[in-house]
PQR file with spaces between the fields and no chain letter, atoms N, CA, C, O and H, PARSE charges and radii, in Angstrom:
ATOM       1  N    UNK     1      -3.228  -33.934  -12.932 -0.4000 1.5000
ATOM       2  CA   UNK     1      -4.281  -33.016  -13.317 -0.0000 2.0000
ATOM       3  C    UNK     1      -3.769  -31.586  -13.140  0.5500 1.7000
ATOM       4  O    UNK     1      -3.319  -31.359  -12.017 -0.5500 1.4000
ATOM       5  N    UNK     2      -3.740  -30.520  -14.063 -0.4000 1.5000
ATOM       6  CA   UNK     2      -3.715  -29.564  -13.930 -0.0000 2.0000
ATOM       7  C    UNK     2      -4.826  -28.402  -13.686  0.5500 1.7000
ATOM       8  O    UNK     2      -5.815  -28.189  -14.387 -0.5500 1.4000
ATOM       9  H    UNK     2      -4.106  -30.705  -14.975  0.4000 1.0000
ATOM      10  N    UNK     3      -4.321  -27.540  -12.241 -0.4000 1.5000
ATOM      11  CA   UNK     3      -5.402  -26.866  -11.555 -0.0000 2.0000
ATOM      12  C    UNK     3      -5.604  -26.145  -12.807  0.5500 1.7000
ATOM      13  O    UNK     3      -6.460  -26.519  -13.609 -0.5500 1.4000
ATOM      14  H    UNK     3      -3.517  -27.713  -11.672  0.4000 1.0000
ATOM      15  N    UNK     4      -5.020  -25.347  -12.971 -0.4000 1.5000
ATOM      16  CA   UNK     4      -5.654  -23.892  -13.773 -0.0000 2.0000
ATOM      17  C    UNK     4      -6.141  -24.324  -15.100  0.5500 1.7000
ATOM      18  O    UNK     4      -6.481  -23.401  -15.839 -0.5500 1.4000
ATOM      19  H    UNK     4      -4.325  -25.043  -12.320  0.4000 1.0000
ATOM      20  N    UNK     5      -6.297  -26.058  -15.770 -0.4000 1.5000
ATOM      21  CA   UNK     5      -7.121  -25.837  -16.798 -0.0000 2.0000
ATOM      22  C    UNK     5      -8.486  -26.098  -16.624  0.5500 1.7000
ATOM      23  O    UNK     5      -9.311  -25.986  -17.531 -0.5500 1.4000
ATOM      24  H    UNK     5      -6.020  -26.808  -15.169  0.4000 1.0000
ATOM      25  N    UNK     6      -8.825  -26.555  -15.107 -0.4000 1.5000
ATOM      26  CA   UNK     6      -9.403  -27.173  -14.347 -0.0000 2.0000
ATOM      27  C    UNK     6     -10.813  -25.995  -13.759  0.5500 1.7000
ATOM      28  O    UNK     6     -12.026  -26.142  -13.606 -0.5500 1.4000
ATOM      29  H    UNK     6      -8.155  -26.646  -14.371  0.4000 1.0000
ATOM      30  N    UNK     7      -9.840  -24.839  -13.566 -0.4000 1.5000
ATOM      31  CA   UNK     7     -10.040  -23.935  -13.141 -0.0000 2.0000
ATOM      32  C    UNK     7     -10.844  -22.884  -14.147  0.5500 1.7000
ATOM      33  O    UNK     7     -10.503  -23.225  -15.279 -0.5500 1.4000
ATOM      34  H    UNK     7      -8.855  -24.720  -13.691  0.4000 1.0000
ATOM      35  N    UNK     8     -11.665  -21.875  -14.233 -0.4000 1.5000
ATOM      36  CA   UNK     8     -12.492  -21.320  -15.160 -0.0000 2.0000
ATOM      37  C    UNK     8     -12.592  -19.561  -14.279  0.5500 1.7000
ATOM      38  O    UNK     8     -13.244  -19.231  -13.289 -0.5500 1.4000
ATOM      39  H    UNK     8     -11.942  -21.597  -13.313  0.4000 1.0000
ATOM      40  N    UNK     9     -11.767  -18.852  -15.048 -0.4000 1.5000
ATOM      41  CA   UNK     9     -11.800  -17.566  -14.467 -0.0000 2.0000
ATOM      42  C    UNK     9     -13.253  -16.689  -15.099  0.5500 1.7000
ATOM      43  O    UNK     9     -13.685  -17.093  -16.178 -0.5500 1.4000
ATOM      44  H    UNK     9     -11.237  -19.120  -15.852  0.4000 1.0000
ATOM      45  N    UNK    10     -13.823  -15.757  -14.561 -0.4000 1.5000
ATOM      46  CA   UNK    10     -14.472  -15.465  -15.301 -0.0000 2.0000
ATOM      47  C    UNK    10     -14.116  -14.257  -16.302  0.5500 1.7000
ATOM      48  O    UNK    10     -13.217  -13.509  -15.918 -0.5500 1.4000
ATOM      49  H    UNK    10     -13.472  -15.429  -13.684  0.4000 1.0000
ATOM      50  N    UNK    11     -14.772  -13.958  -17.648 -0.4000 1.5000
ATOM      51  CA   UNK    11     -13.769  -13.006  -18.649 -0.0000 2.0000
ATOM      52  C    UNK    11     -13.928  -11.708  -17.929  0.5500 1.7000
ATOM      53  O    UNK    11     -13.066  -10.998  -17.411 -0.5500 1.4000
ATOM      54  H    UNK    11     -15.502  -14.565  -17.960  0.4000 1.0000
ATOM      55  N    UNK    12     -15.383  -11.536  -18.023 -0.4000 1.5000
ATOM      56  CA   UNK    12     -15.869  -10.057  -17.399 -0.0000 2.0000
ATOM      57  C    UNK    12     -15.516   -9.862  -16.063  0.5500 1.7000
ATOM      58  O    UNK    12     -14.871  -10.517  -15.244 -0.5500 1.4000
ATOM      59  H    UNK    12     -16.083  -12.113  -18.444  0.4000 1.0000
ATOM      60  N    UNK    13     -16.135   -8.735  -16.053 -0.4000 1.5000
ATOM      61  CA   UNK    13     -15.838   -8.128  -14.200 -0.0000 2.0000
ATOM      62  C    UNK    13     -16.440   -9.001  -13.267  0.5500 1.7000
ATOM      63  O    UNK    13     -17.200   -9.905  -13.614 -0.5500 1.4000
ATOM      64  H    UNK    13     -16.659   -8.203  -16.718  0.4000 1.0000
ATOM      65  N    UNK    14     -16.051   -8.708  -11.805 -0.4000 1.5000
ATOM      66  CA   UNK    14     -16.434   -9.373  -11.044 -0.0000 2.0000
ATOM      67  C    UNK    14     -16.779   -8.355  -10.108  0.5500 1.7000
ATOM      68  O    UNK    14     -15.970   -7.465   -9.845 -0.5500 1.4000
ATOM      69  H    UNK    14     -15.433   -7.974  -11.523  0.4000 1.0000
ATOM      70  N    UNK    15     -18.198   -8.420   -9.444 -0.4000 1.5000
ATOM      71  CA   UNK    15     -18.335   -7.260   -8.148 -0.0000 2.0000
ATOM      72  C    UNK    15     -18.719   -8.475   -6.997  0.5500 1.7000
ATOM      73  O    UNK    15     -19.668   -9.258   -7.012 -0.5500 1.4000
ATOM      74  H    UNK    15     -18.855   -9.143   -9.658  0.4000 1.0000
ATOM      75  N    UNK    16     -17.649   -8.332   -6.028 -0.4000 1.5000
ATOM      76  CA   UNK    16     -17.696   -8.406   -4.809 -0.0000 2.0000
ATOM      77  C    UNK    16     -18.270   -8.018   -3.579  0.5500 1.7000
ATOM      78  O    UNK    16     -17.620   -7.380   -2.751 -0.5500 1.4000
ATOM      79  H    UNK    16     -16.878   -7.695   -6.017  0.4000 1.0000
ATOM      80  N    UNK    17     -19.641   -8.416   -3.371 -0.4000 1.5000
ATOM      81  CA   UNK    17     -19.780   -7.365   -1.921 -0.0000 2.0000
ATOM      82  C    UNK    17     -20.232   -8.331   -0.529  0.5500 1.7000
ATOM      83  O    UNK    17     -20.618   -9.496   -0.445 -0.5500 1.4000
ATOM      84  H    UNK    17     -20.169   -8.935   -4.043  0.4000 1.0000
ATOM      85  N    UNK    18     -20.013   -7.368    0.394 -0.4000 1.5000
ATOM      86  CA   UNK    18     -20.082   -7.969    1.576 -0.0000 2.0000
ATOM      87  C    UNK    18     -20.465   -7.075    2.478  0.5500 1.7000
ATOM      88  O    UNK    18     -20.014   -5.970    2.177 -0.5500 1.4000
ATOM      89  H    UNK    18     -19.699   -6.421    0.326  0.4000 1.0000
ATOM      90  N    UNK    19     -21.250   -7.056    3.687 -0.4000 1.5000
ATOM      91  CA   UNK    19     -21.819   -6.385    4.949 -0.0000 2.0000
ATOM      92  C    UNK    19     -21.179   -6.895    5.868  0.5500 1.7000
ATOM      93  O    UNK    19     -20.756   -8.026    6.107 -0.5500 1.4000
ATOM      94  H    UNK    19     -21.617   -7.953    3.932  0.4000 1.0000
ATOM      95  N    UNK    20     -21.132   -5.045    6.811 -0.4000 1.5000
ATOM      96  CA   UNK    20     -20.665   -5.302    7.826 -0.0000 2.0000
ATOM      97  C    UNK    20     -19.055   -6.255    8.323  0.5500 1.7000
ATOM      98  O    UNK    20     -17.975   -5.672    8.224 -0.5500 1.4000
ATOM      99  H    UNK    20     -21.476   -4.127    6.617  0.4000 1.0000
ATOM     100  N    UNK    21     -19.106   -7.269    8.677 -0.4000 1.5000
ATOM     101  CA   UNK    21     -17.984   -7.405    8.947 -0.0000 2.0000
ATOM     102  C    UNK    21     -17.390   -8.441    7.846  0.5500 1.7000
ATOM     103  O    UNK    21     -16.254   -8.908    7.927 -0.5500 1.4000
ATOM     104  H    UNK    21     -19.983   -7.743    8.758  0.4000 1.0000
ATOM     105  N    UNK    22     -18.094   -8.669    7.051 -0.4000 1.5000
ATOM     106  CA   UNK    22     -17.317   -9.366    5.600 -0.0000 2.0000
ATOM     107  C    UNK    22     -17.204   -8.599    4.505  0.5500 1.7000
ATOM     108  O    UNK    22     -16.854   -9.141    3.456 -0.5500 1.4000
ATOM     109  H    UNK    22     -19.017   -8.290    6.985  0.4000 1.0000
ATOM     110  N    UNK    23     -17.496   -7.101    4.542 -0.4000 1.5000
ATOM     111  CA   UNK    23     -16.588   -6.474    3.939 -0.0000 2.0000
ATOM     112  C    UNK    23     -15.224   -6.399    3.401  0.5500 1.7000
ATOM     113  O    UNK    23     -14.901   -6.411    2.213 -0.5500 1.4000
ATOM     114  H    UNK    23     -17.781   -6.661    5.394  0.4000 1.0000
ATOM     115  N    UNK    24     -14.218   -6.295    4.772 -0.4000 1.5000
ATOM     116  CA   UNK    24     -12.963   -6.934    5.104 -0.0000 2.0000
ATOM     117  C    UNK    24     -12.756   -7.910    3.423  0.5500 1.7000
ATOM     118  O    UNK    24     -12.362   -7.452    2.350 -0.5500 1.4000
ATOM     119  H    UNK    24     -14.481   -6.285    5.737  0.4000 1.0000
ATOM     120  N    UNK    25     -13.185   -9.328    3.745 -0.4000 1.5000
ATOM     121  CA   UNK    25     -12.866  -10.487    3.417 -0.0000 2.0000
ATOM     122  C    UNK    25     -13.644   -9.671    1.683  0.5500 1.7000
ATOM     123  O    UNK    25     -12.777   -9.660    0.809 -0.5500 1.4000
ATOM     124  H    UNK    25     -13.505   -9.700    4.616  0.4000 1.0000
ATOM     125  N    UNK    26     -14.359   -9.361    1.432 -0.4000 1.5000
ATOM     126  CA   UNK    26     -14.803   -8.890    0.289 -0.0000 2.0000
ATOM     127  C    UNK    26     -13.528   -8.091   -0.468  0.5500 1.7000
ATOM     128  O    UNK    26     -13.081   -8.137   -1.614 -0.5500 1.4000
ATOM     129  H    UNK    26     -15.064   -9.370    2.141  0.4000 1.0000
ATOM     130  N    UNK    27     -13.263   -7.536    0.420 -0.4000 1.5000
ATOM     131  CA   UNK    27     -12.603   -5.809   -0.331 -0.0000 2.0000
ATOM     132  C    UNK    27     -10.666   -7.350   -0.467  0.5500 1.7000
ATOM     133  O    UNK    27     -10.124   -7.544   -1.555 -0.5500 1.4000
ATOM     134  H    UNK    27     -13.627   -7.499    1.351  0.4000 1.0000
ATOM     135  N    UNK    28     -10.436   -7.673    0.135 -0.4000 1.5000
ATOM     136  CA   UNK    28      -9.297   -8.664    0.258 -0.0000 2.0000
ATOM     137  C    UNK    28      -9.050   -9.317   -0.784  0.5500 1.7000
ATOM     138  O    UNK    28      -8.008   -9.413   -1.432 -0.5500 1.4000
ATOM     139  H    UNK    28     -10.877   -7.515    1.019  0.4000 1.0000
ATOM     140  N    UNK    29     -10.673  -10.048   -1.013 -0.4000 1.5000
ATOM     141  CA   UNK    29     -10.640  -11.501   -2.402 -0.0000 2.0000
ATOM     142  C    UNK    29     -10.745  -10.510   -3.500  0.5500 1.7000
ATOM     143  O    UNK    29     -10.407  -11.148   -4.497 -0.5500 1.4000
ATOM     144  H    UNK    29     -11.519   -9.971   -0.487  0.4000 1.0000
ATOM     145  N    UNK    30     -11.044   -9.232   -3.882 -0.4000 1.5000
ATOM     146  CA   UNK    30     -10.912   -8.584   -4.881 -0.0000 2.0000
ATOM     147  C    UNK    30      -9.371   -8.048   -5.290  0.5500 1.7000
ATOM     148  O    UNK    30      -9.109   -7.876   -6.480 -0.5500 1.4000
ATOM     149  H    UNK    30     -11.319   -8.714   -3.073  0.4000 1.0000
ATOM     150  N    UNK    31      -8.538   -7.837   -4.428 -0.4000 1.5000
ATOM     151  CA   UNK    31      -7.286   -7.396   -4.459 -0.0000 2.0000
ATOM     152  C    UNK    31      -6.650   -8.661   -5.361  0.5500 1.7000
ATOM     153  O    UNK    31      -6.207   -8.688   -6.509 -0.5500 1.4000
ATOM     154  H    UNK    31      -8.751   -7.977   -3.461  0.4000 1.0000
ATOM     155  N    UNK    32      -6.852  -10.038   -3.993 -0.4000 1.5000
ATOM     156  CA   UNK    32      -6.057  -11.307   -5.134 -0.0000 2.0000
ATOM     157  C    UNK    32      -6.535  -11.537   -5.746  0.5500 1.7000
ATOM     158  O    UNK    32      -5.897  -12.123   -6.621 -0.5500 1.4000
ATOM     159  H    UNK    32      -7.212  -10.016   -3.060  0.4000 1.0000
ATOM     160  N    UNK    33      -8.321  -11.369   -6.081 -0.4000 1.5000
ATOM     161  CA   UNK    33      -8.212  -11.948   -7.825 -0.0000 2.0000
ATOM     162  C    UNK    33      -7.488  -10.813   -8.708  0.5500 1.7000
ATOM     163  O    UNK    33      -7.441  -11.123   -9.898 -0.5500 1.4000
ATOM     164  H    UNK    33      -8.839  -10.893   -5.371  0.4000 1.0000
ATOM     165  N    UNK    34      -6.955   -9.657   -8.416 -0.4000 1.5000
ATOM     166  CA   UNK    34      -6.892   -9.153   -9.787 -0.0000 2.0000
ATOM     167  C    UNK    34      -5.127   -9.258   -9.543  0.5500 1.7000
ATOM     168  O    UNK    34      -4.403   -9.325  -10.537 -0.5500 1.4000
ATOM     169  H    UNK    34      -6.993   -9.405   -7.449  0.4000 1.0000
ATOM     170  N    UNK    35      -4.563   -9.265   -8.210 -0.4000 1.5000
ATOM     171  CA   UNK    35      -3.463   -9.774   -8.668 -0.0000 2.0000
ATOM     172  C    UNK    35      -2.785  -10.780   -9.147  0.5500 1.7000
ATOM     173  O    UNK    35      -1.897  -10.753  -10.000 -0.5500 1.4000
ATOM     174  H    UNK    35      -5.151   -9.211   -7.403  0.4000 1.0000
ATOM     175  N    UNK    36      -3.339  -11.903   -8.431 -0.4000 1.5000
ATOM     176  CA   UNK    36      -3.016  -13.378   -9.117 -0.0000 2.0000
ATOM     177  C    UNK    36      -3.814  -13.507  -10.127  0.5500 1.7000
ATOM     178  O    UNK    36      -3.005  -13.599  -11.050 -0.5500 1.4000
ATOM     179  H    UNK    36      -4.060  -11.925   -7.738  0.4000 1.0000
ATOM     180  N    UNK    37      -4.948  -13.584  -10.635 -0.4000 1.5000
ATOM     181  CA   UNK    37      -5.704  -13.611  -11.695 -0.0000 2.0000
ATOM     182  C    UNK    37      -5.585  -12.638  -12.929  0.5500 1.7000
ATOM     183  O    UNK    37      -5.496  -13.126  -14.055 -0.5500 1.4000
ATOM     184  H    UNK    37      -5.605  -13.509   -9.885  0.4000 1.0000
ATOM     185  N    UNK    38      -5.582  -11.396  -12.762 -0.4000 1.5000
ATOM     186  CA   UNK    38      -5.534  -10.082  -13.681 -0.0000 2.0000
ATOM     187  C    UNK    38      -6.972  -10.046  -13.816  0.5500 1.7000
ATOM     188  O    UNK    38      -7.301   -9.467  -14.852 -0.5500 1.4000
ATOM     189  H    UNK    38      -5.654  -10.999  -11.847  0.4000 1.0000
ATOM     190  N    UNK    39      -8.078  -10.524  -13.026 -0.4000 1.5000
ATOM     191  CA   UNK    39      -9.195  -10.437  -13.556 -0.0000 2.0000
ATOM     192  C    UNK    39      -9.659   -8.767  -12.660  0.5500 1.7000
ATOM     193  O    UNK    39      -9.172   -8.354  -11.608 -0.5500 1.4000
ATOM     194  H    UNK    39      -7.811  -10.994  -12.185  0.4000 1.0000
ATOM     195  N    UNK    40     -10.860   -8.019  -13.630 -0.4000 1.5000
ATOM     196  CA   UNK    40     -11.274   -7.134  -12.800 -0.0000 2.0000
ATOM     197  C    UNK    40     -12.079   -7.383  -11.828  0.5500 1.7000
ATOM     198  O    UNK    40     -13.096   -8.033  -12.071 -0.5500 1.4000
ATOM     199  H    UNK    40     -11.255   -8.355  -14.485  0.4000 1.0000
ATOM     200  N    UNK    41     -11.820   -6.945  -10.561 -0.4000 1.5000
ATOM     201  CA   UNK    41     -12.857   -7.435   -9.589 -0.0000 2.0000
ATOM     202  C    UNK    41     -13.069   -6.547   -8.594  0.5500 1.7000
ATOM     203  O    UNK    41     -12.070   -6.250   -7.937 -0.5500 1.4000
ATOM     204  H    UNK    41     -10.994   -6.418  -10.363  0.4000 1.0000
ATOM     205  N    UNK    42     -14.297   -5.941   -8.243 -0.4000 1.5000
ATOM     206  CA   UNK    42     -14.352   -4.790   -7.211 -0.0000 2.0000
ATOM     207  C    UNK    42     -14.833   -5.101   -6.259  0.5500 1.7000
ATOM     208  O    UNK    42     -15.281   -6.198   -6.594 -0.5500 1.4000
ATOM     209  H    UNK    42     -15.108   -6.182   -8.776  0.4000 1.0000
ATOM     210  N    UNK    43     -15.129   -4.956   -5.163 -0.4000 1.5000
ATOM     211  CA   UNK    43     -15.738   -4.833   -3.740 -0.0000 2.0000
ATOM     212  C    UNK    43     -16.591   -3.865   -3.397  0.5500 1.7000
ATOM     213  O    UNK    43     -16.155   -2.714   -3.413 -0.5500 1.4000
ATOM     214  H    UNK    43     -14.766   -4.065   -4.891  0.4000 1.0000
ATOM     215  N    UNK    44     -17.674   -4.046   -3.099 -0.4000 1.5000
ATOM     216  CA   UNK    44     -18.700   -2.862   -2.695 -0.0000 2.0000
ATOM     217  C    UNK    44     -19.024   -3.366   -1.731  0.5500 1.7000
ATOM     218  O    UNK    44     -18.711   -4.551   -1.615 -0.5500 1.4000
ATOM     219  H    UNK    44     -18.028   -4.981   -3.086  0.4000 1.0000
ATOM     220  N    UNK    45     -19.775   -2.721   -0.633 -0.4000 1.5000
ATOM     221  CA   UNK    45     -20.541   -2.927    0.116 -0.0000 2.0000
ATOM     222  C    UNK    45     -21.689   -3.336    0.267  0.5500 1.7000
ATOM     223  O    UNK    45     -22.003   -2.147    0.215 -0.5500 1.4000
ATOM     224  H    UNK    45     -20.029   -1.759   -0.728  0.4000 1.0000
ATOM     225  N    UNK    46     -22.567   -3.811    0.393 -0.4000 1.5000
ATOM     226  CA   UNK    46     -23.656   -4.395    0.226 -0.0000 2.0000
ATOM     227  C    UNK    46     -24.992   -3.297   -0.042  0.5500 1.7000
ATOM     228  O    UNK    46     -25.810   -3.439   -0.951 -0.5500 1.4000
ATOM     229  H    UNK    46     -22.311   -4.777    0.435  0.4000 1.0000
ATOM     230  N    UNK    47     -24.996   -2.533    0.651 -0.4000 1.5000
ATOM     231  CA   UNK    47     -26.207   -1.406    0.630 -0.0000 2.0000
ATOM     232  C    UNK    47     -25.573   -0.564   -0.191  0.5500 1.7000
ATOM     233  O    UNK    47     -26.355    0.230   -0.715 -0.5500 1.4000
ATOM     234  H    UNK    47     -24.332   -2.418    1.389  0.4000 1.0000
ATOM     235  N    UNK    48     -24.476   -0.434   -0.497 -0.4000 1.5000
ATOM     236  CA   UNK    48     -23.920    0.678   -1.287 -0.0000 2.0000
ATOM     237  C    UNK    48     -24.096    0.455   -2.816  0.5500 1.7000
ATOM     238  O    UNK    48     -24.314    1.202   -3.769 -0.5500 1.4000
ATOM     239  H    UNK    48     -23.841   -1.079   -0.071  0.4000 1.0000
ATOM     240  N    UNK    49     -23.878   -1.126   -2.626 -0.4000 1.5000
ATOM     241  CA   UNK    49     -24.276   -1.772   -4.367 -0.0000 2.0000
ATOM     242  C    UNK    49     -25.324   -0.760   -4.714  0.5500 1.7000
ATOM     243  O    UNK    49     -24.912    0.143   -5.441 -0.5500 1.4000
ATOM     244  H    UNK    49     -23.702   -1.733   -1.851  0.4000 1.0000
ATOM     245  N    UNK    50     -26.837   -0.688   -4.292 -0.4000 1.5000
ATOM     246  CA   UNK    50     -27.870   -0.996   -4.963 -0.0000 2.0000
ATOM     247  C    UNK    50     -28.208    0.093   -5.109  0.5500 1.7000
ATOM     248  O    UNK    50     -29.299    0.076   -5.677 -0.5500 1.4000
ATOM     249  H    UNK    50     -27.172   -1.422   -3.701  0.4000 1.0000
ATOM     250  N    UNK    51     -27.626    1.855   -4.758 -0.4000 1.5000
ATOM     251  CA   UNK    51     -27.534    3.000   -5.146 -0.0000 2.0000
ATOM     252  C    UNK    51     -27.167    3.046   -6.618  0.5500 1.7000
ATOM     253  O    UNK    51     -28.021    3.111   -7.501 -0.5500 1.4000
ATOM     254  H    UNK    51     -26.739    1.869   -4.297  0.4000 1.0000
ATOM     255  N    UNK    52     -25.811    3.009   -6.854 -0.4000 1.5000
ATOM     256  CA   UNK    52     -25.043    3.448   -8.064 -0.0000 2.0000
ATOM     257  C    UNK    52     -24.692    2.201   -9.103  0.5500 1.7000
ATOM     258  O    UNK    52     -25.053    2.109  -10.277 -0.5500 1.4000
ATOM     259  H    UNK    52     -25.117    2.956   -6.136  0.4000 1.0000
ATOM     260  N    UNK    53     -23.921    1.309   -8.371 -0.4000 1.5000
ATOM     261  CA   UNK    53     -22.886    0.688   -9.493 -0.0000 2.0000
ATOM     262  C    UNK    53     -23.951   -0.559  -10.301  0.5500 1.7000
ATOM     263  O    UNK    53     -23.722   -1.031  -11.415 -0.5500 1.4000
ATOM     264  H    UNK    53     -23.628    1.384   -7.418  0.4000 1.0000
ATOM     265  N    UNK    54     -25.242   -0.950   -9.330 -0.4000 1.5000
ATOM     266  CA   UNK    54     -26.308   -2.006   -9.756 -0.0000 2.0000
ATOM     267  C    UNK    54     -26.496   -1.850  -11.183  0.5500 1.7000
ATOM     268  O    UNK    54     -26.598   -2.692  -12.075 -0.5500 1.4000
ATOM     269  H    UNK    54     -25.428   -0.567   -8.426  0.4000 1.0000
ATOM     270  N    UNK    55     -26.526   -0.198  -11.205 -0.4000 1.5000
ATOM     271  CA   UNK    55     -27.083    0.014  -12.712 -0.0000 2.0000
ATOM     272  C    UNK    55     -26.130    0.180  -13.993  0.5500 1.7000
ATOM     273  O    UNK    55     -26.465    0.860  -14.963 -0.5500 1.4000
ATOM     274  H    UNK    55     -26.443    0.487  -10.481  0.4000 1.0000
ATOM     275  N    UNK    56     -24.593   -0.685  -13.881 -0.4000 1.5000
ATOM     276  CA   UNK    56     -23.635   -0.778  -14.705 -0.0000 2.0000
ATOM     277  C    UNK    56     -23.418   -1.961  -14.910  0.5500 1.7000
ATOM     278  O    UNK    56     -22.568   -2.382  -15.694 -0.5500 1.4000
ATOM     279  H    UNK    56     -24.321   -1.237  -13.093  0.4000 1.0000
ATOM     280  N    UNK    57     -24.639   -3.067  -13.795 -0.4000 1.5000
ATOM     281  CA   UNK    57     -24.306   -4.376  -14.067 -0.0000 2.0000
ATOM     282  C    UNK    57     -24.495   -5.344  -15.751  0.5500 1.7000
ATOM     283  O    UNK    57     -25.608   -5.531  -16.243 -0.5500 1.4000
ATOM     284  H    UNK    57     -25.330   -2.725  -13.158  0.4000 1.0000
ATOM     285  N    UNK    58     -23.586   -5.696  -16.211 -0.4000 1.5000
ATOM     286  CA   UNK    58     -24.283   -6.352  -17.310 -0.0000 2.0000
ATOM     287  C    UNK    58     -24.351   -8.189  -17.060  0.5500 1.7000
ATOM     288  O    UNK    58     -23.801   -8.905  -16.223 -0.5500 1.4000
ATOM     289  H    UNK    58     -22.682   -5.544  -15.812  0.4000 1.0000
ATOM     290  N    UNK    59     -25.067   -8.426  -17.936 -0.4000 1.5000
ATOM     291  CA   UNK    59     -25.529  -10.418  -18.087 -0.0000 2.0000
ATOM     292  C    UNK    59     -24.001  -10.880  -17.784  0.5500 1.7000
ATOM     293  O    UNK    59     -23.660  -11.834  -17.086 -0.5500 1.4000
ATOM     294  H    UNK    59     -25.513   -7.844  -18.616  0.4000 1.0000
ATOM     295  N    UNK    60     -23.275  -10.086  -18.391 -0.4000 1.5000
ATOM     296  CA   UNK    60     -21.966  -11.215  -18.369 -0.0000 2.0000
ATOM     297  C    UNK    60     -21.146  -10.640  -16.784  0.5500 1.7000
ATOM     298  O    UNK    60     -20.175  -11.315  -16.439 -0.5500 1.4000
ATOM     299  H    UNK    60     -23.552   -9.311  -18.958  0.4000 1.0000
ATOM     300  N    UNK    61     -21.394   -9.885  -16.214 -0.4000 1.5000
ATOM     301  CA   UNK    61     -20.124   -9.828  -15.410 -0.0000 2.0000
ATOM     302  C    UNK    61     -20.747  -10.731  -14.031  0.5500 1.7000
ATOM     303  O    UNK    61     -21.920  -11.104  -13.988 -0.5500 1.4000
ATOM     304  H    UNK    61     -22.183   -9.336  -16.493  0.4000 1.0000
ATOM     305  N    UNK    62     -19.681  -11.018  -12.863 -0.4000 1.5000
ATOM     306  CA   UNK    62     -20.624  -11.964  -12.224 -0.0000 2.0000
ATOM     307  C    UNK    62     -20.601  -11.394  -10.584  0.5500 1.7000
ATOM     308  O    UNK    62     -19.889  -10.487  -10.153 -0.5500 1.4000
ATOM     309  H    UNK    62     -18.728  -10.715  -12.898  0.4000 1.0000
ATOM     310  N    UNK    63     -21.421  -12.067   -9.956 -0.4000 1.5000
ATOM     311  CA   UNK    63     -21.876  -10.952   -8.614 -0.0000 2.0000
ATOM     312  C    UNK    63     -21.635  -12.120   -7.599  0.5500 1.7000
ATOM     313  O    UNK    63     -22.314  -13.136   -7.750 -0.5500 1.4000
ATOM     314  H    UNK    63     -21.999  -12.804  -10.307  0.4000 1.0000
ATOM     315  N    UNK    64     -20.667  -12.056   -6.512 -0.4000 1.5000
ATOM     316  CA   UNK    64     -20.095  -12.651   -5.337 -0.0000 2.0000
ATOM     317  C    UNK    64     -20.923  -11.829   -4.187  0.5500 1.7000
ATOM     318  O    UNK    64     -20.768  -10.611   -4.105 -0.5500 1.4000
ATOM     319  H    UNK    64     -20.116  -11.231   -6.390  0.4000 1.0000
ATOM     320  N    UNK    65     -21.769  -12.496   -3.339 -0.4000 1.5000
ATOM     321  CA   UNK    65     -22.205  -12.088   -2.458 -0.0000 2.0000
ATOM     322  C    UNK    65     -21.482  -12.586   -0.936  0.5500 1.7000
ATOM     323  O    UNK    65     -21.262  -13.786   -0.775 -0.5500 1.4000
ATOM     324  H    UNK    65     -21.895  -13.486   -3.405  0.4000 1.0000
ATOM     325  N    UNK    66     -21.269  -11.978   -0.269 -0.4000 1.5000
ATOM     326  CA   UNK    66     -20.817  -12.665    1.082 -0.0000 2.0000
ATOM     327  C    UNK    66     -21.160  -11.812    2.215  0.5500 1.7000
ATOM     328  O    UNK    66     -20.795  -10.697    2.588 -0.5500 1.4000
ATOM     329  H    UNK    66     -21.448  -11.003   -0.401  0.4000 1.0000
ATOM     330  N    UNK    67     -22.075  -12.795    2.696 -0.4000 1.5000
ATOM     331  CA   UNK    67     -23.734  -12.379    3.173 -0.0000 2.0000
ATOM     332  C    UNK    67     -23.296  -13.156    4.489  0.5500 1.7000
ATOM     333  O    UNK    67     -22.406  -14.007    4.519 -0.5500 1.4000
ATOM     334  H    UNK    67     -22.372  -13.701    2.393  0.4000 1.0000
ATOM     335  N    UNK    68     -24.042  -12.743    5.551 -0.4000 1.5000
ATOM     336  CA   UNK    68     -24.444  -13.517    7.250 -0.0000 2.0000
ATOM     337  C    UNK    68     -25.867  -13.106    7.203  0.5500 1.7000
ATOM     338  O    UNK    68     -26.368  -12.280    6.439 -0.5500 1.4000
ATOM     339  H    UNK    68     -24.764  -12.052    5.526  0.4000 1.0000
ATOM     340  N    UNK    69     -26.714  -14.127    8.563 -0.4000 1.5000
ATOM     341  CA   UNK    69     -27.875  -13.792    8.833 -0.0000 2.0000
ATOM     342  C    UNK    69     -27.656  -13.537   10.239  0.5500 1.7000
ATOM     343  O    UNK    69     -26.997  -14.059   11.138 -0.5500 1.4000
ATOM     344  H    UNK    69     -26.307  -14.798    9.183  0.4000 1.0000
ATOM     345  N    UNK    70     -28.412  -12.584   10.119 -0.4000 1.5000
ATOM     346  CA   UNK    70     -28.369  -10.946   11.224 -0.0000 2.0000
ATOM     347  C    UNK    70     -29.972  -11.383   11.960  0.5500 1.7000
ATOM     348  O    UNK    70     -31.132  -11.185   11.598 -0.5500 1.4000
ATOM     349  H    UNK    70     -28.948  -12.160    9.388  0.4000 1.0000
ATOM     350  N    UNK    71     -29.519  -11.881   12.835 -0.4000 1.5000
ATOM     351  CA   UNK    71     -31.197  -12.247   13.999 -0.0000 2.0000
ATOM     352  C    UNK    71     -30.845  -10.526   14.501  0.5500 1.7000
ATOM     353  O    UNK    71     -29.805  -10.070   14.975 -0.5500 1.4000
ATOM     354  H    UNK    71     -28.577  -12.042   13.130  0.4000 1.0000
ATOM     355  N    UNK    72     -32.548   -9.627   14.085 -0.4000 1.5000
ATOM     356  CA   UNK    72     -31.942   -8.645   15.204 -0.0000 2.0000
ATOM     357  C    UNK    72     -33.652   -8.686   16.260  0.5500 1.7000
ATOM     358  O    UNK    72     -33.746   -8.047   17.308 -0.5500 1.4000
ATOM     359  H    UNK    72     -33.393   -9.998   13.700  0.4000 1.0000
């Protein structure tokens, strides 16, 4: 079986975000998808998303959340 026909990149962009301490791991998986992949993929921050870049989102690009639950 071959992985990568297996495999389904997505065409459009990809926004990445993550809080607090999965930021890190956010801002990281955006680097290798676009190096091993060539796909575009950014990293935001989670609260920072929903200022500016929310409103460039279109139907096709796809949204990676990497989220914890915060007992405070």
């Amino acid at each position: 079986m071959n992985l990568l026909k297996t495999f389904v990149l997505p065409e459009e962009g990809i926004y990445i975000l993550g809080n607090n301490i999965l930021y890190a791991p956010a801002l990281y998986s955006s680097l290798q998808m676009s190096e091993f992949f060539g796909s575009t993929a950014v990293a935001h921050k989670l609260e920072e998303f929903y200022h500016s870049p929310i409103f460039g989102f279109k139907k096709t690009h796809n949204l990676w959340i990497f989220d914890q639950n915060e007992d405070k």
